[in-house]
C-alpha beads as a LAMMPS data file, in Angstrom:
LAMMPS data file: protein, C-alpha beads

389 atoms
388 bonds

1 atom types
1 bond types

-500.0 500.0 xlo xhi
-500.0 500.0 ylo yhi
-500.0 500.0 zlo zhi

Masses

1 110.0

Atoms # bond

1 1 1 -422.461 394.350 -71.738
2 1 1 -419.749 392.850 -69.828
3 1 1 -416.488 395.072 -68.909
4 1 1 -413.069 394.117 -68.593
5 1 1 -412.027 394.304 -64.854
6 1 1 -408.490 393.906 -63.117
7 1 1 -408.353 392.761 -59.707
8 1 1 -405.952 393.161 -57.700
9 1 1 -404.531 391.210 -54.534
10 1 1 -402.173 388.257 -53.383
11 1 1 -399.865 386.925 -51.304
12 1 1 -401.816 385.006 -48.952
13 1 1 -404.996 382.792 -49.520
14 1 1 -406.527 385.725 -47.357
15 1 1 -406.197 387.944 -50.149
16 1 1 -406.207 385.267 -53.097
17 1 1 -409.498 383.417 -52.319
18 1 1 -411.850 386.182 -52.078
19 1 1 -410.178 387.529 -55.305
20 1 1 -410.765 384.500 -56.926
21 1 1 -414.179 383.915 -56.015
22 1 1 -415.127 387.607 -56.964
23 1 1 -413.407 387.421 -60.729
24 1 1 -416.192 383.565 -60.792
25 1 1 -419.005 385.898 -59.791
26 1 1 -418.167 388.748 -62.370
27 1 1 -417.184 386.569 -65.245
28 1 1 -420.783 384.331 -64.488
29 1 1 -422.178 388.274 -65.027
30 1 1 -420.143 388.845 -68.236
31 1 1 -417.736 390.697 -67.147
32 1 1 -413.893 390.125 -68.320
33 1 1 -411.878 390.037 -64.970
34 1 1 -408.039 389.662 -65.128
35 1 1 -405.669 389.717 -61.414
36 1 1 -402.959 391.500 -60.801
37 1 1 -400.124 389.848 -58.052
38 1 1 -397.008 388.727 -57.682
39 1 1 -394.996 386.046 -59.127
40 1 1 -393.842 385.032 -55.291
41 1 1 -397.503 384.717 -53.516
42 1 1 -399.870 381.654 -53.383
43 1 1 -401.712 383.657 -56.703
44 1 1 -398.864 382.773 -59.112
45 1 1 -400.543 379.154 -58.953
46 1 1 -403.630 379.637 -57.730
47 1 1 -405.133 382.457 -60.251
48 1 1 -403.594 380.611 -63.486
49 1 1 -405.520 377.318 -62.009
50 1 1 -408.409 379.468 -62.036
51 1 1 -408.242 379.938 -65.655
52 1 1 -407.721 383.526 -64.622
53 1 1 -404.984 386.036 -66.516
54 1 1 -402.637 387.056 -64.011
55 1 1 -399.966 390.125 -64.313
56 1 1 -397.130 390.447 -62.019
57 1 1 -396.275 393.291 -60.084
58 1 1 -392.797 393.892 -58.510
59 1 1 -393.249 393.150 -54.964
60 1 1 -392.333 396.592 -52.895
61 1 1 -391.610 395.792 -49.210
62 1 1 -392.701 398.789 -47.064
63 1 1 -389.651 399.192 -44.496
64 1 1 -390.878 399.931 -41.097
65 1 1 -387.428 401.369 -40.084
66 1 1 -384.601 402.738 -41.609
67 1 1 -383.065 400.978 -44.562
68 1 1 -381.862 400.573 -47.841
69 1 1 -385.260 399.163 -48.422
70 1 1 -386.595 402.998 -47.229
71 1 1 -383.736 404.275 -49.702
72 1 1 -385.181 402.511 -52.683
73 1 1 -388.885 402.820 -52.410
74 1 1 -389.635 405.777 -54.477
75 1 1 -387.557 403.471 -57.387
76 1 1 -389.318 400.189 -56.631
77 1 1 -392.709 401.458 -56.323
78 1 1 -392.567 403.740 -59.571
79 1 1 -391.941 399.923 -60.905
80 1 1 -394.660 398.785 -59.886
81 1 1 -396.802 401.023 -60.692
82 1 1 -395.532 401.356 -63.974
83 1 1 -396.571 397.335 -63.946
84 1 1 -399.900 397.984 -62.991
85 1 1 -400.688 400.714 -64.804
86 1 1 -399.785 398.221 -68.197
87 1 1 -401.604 395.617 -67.089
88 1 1 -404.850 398.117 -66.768
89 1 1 -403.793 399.745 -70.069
90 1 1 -403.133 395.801 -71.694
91 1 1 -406.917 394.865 -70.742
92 1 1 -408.569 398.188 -70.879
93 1 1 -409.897 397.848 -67.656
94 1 1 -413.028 399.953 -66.530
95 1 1 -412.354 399.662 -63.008
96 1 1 -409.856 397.759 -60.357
97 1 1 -410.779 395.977 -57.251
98 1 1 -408.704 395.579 -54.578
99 1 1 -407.862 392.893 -52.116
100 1 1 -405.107 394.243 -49.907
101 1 1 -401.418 392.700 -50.290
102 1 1 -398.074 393.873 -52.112
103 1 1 -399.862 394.459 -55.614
104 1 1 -403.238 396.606 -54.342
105 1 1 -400.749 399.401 -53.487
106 1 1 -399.626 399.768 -56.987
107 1 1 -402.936 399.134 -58.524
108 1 1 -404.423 402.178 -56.949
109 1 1 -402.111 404.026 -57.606
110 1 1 -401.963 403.508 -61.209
111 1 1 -406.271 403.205 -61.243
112 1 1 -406.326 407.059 -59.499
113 1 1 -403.650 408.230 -62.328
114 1 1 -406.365 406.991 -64.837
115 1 1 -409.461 408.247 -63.035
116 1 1 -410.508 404.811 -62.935
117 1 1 -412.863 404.270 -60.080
118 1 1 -411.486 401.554 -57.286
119 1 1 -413.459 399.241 -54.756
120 1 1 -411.645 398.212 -51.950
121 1 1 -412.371 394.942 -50.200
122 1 1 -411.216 394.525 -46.603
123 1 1 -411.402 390.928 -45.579
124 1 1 -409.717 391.068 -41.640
125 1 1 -411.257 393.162 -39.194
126 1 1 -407.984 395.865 -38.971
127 1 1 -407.030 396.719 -42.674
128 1 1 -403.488 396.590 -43.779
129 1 1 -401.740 399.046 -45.084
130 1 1 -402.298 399.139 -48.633
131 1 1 -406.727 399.069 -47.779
132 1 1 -405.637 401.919 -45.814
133 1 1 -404.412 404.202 -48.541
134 1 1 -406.655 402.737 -51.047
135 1 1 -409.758 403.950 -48.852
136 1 1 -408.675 407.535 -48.452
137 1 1 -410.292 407.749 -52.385
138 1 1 -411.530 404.820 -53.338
139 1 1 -415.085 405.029 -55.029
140 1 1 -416.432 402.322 -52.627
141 1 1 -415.092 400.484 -49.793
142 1 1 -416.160 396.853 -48.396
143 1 1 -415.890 395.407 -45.556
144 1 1 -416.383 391.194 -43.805
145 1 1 -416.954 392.707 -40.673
146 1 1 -419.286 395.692 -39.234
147 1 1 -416.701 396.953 -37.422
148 1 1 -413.449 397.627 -39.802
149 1 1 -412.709 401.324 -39.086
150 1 1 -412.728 402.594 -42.757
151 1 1 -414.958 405.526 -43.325
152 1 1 -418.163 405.073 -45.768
153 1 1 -417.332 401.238 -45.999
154 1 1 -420.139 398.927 -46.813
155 1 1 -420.446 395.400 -45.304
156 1 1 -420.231 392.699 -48.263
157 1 1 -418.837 389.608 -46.581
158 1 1 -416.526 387.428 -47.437
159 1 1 -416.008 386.675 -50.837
160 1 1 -416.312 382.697 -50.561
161 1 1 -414.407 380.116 -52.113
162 1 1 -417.084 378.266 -54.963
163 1 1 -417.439 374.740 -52.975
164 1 1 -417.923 376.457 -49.744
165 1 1 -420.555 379.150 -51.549
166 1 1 -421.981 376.098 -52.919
167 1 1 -421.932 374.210 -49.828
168 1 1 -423.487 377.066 -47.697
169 1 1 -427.405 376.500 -48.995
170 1 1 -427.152 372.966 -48.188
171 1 1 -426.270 373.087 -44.945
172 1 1 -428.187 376.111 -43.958
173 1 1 -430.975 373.957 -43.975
174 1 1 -431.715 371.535 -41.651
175 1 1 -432.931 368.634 -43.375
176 1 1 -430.238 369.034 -46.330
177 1 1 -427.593 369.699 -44.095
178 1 1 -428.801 366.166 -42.087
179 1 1 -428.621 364.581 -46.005
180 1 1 -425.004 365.886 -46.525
181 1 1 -423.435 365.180 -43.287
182 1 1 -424.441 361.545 -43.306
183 1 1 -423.289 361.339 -46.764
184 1 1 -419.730 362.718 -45.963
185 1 1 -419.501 360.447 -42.262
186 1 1 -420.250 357.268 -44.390
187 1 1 -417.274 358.414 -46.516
188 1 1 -415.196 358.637 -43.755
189 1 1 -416.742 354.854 -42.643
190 1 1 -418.244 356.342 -39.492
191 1 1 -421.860 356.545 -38.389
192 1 1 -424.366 358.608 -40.077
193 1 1 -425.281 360.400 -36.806
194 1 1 -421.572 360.275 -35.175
195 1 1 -420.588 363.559 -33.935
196 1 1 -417.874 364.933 -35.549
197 1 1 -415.113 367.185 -34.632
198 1 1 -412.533 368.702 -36.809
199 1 1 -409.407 370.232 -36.061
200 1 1 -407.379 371.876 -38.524
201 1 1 -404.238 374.712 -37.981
202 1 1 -404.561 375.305 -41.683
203 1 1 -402.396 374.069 -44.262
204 1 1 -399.263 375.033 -42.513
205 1 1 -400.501 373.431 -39.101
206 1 1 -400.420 374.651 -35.293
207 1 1 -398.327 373.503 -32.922
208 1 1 -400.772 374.188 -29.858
209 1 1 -403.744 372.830 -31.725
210 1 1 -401.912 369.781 -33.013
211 1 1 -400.331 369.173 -29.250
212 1 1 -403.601 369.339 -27.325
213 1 1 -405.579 367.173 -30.475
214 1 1 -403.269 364.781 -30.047
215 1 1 -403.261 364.816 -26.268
216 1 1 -407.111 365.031 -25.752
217 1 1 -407.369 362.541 -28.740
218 1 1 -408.110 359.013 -26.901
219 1 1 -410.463 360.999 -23.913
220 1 1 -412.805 362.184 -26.935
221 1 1 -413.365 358.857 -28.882
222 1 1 -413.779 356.711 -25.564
223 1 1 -416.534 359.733 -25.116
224 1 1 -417.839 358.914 -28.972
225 1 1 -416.574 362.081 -30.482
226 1 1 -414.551 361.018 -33.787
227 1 1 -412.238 363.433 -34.445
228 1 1 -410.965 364.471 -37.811
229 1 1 -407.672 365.861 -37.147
230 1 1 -405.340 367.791 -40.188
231 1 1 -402.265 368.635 -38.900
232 1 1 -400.456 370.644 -41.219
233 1 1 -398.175 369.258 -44.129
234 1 1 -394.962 367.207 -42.287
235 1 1 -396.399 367.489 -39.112
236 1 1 -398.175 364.343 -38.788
237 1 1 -396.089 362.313 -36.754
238 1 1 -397.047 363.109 -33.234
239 1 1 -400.810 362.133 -34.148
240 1 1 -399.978 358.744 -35.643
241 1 1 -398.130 357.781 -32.679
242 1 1 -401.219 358.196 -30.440
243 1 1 -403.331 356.423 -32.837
244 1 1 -401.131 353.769 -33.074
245 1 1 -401.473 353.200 -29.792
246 1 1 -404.823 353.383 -29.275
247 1 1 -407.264 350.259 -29.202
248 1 1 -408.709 348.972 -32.724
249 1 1 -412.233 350.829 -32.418
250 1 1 -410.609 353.959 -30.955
251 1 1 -407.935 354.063 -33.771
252 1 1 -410.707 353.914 -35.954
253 1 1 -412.608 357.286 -34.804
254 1 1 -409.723 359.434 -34.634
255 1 1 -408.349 360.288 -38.718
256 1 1 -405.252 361.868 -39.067
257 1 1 -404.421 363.838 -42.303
258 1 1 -401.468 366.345 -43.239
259 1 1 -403.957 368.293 -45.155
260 1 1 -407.497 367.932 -47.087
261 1 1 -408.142 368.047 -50.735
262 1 1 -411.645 368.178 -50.596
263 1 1 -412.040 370.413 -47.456
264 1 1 -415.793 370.596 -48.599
265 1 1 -416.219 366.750 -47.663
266 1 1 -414.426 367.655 -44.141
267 1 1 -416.824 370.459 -43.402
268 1 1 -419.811 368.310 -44.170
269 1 1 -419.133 365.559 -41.824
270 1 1 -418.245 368.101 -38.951
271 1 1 -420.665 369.103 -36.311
272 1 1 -418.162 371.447 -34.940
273 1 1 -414.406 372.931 -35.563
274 1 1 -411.251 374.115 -33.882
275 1 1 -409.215 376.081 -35.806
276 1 1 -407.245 379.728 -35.631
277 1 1 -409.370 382.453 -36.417
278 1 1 -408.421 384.029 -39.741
279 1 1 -410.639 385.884 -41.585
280 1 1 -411.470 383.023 -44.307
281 1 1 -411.843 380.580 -41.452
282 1 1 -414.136 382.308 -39.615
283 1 1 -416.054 383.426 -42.148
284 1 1 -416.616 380.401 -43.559
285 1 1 -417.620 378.686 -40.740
286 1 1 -420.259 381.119 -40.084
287 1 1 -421.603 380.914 -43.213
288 1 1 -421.940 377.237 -43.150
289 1 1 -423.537 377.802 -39.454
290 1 1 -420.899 375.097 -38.000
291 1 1 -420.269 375.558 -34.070
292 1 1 -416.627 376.577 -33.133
293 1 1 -413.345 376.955 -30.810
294 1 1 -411.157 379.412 -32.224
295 1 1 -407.822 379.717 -31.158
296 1 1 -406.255 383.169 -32.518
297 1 1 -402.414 383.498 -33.614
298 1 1 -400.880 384.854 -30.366
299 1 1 -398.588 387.224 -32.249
300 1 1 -399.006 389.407 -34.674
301 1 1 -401.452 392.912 -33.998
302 1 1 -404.219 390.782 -32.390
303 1 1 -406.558 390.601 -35.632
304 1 1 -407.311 386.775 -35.296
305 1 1 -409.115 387.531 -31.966
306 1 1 -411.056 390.791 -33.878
307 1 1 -412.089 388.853 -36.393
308 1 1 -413.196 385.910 -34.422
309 1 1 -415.131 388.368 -31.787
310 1 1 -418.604 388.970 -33.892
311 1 1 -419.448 385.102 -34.047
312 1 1 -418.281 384.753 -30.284
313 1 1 -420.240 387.851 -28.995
314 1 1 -423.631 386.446 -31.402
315 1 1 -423.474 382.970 -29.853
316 1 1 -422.026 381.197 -32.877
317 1 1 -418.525 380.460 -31.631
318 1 1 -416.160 380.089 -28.614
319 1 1 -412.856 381.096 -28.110
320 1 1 -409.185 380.640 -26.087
321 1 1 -406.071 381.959 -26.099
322 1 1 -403.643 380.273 -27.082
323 1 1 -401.753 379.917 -24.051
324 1 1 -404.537 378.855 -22.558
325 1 1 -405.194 375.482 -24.782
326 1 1 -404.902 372.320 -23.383
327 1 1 -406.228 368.603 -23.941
328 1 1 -409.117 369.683 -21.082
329 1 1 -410.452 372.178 -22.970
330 1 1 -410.471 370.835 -26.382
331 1 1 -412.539 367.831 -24.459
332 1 1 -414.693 370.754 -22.507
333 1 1 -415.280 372.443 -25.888
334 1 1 -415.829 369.363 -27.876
335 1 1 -418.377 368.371 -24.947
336 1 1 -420.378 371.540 -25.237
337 1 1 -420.752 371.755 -29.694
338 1 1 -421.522 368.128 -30.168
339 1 1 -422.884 366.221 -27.229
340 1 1 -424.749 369.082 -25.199
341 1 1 -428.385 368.462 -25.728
342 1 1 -429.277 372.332 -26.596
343 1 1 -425.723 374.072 -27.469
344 1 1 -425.169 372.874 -30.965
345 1 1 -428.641 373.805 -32.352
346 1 1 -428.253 377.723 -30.737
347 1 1 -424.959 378.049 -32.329
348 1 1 -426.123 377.041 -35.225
349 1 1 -428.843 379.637 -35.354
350 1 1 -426.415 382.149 -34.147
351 1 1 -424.224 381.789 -36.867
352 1 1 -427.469 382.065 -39.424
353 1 1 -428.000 385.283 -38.021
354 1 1 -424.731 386.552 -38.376
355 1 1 -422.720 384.526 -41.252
356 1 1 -422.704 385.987 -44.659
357 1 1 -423.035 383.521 -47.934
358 1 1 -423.269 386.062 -50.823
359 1 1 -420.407 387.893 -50.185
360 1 1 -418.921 387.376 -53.887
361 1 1 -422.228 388.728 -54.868
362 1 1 -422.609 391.549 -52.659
363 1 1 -419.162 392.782 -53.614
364 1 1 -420.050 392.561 -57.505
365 1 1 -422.820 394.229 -57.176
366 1 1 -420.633 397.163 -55.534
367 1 1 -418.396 396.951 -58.526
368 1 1 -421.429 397.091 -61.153
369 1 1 -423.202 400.352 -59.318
370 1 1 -419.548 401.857 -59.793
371 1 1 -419.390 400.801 -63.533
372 1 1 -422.676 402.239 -63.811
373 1 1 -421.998 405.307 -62.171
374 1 1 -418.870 405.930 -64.190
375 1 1 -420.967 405.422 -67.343
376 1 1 -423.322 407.570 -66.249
377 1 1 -420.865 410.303 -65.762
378 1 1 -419.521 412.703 -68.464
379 1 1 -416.317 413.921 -68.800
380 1 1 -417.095 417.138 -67.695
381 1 1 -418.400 415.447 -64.727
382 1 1 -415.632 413.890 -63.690
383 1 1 -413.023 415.089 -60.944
384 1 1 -409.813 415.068 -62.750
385 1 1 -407.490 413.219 -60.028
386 1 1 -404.424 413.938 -58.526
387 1 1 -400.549 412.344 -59.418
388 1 1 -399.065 410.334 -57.457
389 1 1 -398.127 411.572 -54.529

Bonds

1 1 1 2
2 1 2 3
3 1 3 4
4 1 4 5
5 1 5 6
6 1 6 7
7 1 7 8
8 1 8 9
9 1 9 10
10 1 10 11
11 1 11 12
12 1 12 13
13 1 13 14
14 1 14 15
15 1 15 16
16 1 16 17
17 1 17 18
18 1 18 19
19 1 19 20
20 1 20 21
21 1 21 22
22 1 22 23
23 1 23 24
24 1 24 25
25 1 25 26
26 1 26 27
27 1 27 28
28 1 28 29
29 1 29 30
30 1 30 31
31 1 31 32
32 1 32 33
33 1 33 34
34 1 34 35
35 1 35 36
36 1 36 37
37 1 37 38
38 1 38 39
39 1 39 40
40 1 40 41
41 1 41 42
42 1 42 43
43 1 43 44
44 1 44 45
45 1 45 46
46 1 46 47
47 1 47 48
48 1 48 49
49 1 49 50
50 1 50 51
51 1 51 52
52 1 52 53
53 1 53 54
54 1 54 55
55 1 55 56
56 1 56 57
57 1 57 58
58 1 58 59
59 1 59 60
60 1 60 61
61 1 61 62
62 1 62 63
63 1 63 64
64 1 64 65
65 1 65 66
66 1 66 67
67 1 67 68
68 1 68 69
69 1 69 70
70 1 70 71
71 1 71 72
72 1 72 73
73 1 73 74
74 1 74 75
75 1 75 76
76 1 76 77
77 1 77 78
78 1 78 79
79 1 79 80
80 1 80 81
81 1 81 82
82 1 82 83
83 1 83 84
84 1 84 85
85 1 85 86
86 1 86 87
87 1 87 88
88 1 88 89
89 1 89 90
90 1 90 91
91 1 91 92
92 1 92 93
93 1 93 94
94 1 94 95
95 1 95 96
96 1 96 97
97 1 97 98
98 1 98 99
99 1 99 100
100 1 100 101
101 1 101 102
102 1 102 103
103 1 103 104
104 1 104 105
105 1 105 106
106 1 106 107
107 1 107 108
108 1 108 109
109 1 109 110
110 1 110 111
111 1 111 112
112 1 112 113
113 1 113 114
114 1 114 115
115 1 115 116
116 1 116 117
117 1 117 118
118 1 118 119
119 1 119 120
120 1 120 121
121 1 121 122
122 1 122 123
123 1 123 124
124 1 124 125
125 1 125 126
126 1 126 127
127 1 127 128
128 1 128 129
129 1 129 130
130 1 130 131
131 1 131 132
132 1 132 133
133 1 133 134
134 1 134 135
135 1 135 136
136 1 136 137
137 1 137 138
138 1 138 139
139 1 139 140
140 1 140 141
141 1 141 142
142 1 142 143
143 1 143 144
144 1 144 145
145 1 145 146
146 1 146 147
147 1 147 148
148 1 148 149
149 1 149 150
150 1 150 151
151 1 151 152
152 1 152 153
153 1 153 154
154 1 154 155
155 1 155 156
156 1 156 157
157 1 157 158
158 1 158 159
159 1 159 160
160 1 160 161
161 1 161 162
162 1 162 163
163 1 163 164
164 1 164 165
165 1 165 166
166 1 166 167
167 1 167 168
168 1 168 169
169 1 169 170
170 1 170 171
171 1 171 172
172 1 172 173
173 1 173 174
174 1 174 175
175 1 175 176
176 1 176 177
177 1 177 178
178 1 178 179
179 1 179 180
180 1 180 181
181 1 181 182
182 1 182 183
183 1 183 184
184 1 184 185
185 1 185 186
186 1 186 187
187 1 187 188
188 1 188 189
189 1 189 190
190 1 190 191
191 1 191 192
192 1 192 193
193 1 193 194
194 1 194 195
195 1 195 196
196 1 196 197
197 1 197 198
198 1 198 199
199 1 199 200
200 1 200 201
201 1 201 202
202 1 202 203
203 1 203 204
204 1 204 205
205 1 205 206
206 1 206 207
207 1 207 208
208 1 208 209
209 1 209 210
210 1 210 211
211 1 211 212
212 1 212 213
213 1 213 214
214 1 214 215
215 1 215 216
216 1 216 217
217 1 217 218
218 1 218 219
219 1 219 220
220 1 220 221
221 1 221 222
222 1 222 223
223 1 223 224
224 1 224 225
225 1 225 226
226 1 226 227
227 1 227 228
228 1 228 229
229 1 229 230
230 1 230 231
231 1 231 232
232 1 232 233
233 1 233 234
234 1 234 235
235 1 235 236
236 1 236 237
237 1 237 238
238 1 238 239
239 1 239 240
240 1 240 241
241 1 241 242
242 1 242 243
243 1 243 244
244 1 244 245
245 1 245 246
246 1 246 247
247 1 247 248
248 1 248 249
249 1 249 250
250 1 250 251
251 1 251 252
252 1 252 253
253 1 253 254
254 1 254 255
255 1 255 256
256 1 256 257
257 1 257 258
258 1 258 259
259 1 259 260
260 1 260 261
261 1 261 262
262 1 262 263
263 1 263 264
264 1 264 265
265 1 265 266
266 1 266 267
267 1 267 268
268 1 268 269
269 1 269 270
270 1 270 271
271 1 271 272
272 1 272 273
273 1 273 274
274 1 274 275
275 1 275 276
276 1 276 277
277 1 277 278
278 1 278 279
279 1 279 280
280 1 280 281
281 1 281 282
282 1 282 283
283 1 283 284
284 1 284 285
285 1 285 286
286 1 286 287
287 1 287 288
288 1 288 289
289 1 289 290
290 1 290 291
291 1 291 292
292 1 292 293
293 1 293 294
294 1 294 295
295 1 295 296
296 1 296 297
297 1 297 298
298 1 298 299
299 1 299 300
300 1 300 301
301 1 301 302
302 1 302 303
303 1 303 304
304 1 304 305
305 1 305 306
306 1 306 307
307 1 307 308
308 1 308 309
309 1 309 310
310 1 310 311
311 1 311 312
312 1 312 313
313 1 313 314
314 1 314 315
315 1 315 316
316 1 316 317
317 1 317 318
318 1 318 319
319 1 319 320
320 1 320 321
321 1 321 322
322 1 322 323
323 1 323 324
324 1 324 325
325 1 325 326
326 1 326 327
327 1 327 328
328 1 328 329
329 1 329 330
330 1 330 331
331 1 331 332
332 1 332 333
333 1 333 334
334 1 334 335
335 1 335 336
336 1 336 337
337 1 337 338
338 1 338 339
339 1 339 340
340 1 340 341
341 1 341 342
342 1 342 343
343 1 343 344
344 1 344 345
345 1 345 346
346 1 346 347
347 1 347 348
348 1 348 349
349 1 349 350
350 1 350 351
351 1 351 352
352 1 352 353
353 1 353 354
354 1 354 355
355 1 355 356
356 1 356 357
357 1 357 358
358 1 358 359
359 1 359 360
360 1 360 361
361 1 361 362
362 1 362 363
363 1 363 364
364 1 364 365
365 1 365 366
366 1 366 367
367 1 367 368
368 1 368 369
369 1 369 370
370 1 370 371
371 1 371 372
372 1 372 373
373 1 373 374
374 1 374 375
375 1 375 376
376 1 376 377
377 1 377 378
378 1 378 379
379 1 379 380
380 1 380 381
381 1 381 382
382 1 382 383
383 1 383 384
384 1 384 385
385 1 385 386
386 1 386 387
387 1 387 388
388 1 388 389
């Protein structure tokens, strides 16, 4: 019998995809997920899209330094927690699963006051702070990568959004994935076997991806590459300039979009990517075994170049600093995933060995083996927990 279950994560589409693709895989069990969040982040639209109940959560800034911020946290996160602990009372829920992000802090909090047990999912190689304190008693921790320093954690994956999960099978395999990219190149009105590279910053953009793309853009179609090329919304302009001025059948080979609607269609015409290296990205490209360049943030506490480093060191992936980017090596990269004679097929098998397609699985079967322990359990049995701190 199926058991209501509040999730809890948002802000980002780092924390709301993998939430989102976790409550499909529980409800397709029978279980009754609801997500907790914000009403600021990306799941205020996203989860209700979904179909997915969503309760809000004050959002409680952690101050860093000294500040009125500091002054009111005890207030604002009693708040919050208050919040979550209704929303878990409203639903009854058995057990809350976290995805990092303002509202996982307060949904642990109010879980532990209820001796409800908690799964943590880490998605980026260095967990935040809210994973952190989760962890420290969380009945089971998951990780995306091998190497995310939180004791007893078990590696799940990457939760996957649906039409990349669905996606995954097909072009795992070679002749399906042969089927599907010549399908999604005749969309696009190129060449069934035309080798395909896309570059996307995400739907925000990035400026050192979109200036060397559009610089390196004419070298790589008079070399045959066609080059898919999503810039970021309002950040198109640069790109349509160059392709304006390039010659009729070169204009046609290089397609410039602000973003993709159907990013499944993008990924199934590309033979390789260049992209940033956040945690969804990267995972997702390794699950669909596509070669790639990743180019990590260059601020920020390094993650993007963590979580990029297990495809690199297996084979699956390449990767430059930022600083380093130019036209050249977009060409140079581009050169070695689609037109080397040998490169592109051992990527591909590198990221097979390493890329994870179940994760939304993996991760509710975590949460069902805690359900089943805590049914299992008598009161008697179970440790009575702590306040709040």
């Amino acid at each position: 019998m199926g058991e209501p279950i509040l999730l809890a994560g948002g802000g980002t589409a780092g924390h709301v995809n993998p939430l989102l693709a976790t409550a499909a895989e529980l409800a397709s069990r029978g279980h009754a997920p609801a997500a907790l969040g914000t009403s600021m982040g990306l799941e205020a639209d996203l989860v209700p899209r979904a179909g997915l109940e969503l309760f809000t959560v004050p959002k409680v800034p952690m101050p860093r330094r000294p500040s009125m911020d500091l002054v009111r946290l005890p207030m604002n996160l009693k708040r919050a927690v208050d919040a979550a602990g209704h929303a878990i009372d409203e639903i009854g829920a058995k057990a809350v699963v976290g995805f990092g992000g303002y509202a996982s802090t307060p949904a642990y909090l109010a879980a532990r006051r209820r001796g409800l047990p908690v799964i943590v999912h880490e998605a980026n190689m260095m967990p935040g702070l809210a994973n952190k304190l989760g962890a420290r008693w969380a009945a089971a921790v998951a990780t995306t990568f091998p190497s995310t320093p939180l004791k007893g954690a078990v590696v799940t994956g990457l939760p996957l959004r649906a039409q990349i999960g669905e996606l995954a099978p097909i072009l795992l395999e070679d002749s399906s994935r042969a089927e599907a990219q010549a399908a999604a190149r005749r969309a696009l009105g190129w060449p069934e076997d035309a080798a395909v590279l896309l570059v996307t910053g995400g739907s925000s953009g990035a400026a050192s991806l979109n200036a060397a793309t559009v610089g390196a853009a004419e070298r790589l179609t008079a070399h045959g590459v066609h080059v898919i090329h999503l810039t970021g919304i309002g950040k198109a302009d640069d790109a349509l300039r160059v392709r304006g001025g390039m010659s009729a059948a070169h204009r046609e080979m290089y397609k410039v979009e602000e973003y993709a609607h159907d990013m499944a269609a993008m990924l199934s015409a590309a033979g390789a990517v260049v992209a940033r290296s956040g945690a969804g990205m990267v995972c997702e490209l390794t699950a669909l075994a596509i070669p790639a360049l990743y180019v990590p943030l260059p601020h920020g506490n390094g993650e993007q170049g963590l979580n990029a480093g297990p495809a690199v060191d297996a084979g699956a992936a390449t990767m430059i600093r930022d600083a380093d980017l130019t036209p050249a090596s977009i060409e140079m990269a581009a050169e070695q995933m689609l037109l080397d004679k040998e490169a592109p097929a051992r990527m591909r098998a590198a990221a097979r060995r390493v890329g994870i397609a179940d994760g939304s699985a993996r991760l509710a079967d975590l949460v069902e083996q805690q359900l089943n322990a805590e049914t299992r359990s008598t009161p008697n049995e179970q440790s009575t927990p702590e306040e709040q701190p």
